[in-house]
N, C-alpha and C positions, 0 to 999 in steps of 0.2 A: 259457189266455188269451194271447190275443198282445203281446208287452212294446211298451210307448209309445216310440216312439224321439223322445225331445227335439231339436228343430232345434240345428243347432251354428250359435255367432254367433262374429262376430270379436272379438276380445280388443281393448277399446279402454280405453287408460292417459290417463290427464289428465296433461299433463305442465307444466298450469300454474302450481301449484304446484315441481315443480323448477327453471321458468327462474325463479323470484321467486328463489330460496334461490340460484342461481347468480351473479343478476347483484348482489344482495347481499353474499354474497363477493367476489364485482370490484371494487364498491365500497369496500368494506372493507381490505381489501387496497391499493388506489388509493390510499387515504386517510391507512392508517396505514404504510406502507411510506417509511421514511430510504434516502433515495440515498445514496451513497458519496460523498463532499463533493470537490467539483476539484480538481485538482491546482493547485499554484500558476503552475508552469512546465510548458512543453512541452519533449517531448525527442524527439529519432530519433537511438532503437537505435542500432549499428553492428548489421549482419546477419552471421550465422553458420548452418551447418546442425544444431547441438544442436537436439533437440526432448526437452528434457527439462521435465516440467511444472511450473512452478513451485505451491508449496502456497496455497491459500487464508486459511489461517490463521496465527497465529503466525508474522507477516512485520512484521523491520524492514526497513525500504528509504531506502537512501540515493541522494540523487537528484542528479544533478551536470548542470546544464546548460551551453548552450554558452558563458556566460561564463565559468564556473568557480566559480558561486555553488553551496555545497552546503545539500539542503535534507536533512530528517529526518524520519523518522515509524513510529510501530507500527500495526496495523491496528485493535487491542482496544481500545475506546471504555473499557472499565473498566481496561486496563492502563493505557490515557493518560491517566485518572484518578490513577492509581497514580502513574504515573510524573510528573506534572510536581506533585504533592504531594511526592517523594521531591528534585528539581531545585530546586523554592520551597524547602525545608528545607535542601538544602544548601548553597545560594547567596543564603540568606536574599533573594527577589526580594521580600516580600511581596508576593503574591497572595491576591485576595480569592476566595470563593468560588464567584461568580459570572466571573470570567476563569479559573479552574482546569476548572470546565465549558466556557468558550470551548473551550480548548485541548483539552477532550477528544473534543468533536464539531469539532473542525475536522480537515485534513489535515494537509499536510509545515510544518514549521516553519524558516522561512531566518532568523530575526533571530538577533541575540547576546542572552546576555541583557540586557543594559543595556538594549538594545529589547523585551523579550518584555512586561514590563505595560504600557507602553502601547499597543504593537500588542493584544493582549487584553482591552482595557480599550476600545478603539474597537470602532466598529457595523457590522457585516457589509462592508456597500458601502466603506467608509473602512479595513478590512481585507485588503479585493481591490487596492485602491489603494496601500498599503503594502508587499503582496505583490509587484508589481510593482517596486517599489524597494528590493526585501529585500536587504542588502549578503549574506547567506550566512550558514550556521553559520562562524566562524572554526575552523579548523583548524591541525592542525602537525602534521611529522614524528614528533615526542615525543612521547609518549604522555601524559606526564605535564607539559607546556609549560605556563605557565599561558593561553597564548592558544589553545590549543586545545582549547574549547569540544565539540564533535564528542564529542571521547574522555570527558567527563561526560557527556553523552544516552546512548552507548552503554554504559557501565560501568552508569547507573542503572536503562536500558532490559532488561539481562541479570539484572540483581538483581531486578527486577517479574517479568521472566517467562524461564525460564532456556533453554524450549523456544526459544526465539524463532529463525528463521532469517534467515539476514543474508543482504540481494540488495541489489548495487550498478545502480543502473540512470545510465548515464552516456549524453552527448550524444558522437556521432559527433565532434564539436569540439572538445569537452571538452578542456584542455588537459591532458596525461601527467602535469606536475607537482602538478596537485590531485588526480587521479584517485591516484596515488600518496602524498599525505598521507593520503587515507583509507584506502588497503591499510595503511599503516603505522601507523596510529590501532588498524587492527582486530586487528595484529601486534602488537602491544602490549599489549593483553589477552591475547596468548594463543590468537587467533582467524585461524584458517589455512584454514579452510572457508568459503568462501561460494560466492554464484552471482553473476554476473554477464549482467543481461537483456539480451538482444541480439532482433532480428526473424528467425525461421523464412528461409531461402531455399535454394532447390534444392542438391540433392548434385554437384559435376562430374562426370562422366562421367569415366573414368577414374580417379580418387584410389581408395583405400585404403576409404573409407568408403562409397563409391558400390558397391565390390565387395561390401563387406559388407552393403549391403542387396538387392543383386540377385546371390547369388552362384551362380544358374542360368543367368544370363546367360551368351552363350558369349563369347569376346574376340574 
């Protein structure tokens, strides 16, 4: 007997079910997604041709704007927990529990502490405000100076988290002599490594390094 040849149909997928589950996710996502909180200051880099990547994670970054105010900050929401419970403790600030969370979800930190509970004890908008008038972390050459404030963030910042990498990001204006109490803050522990952020710009033509990335080039 001769075999039934069943008509062939085209393959049809509902796909309305997948855009629900999609745009659901979007949603969700949307919703529960923490942005990375503002920086207090602006800064422009000085440029250089390094393109070396700096790491995502386990980054302290000291930030020097073009007054010479220094500001401070770790990226880990639970180290900065860590760390300004370790700062309250040793600087007896009393901080309450609810400004030790301020500071953990916030950014860079400019006050001294004689200002840090009240600035974290005010309300977002009157904290942006403050920021603006932040005199700086106080600083010094001596590591051990009692006005230099800077060299306890960093000492307690290294004891939370040992991985941590140091990157200076300073303003183009920045004055030598501040940019230099923090090289010598971080000399002082012991700490000879770091990076300094600059902005990407072209190789010269000619230099040393220009050869070394085109070195089929002919002269």
């Amino acid at each position: 007997m001769p075999q039934v040849k069943l008509p062939r149909k085209s393959t049809n997928i509902d796909m309305t079910a997948m855009c629900d589950v999609a745009f659901l996710l979007l949603t969700f996502f949307m919703l529960a997604t923490k942005f990375k909180p503002e920086e207090p200051v602006v800064v422009k880099t000085p440029s250089s041709i390094s393109d070396v990547i700096l790491p995502d994670v386990d980054v302290m970054l000291i930030t020097i704007d073009p007054k010479g105010r220094v500001f401070f900050s770790i990226d880990n929401k639970i180290m900065r927990k860590q760390l300004i419970e370790s700062i309250d403790k040793d600087k007896n600030l009393g901080l309450t529990a609810t400004e030790k969370t301020s500071f953990a979800l916030g950014a860079s930190t400019g006050v001294p502490f004689s200002q840090i509970k009240s600035y974290l004890s005010a309300p977002t908008d009157q904290q942006k405000m403050l920021e603006a008038r932040a005199p700086g972390v106080p600083t010094d050459t001596a590591v051990l100076a009692p006005d230099n404030e800077l060299s306890a963030w960093v000492s307690a910042a290294r004891q939370t988290n040992p991985k941590l990498r140091i990157c200076i990001k300073a303003d183009g204006d920045a004055s030598y002599p501040v940019i230099n109490k923090v090289i010598k803050t971080l000399e002082g522990w012991k700490v000879f490594k770091f990076n300094l952020i600059t902005s990407l710009k072209g190789v010269p033509s000619g230099t040393a390094a220009y050869a070394m990335q085109h070195p089929n080039e002919k002269k």
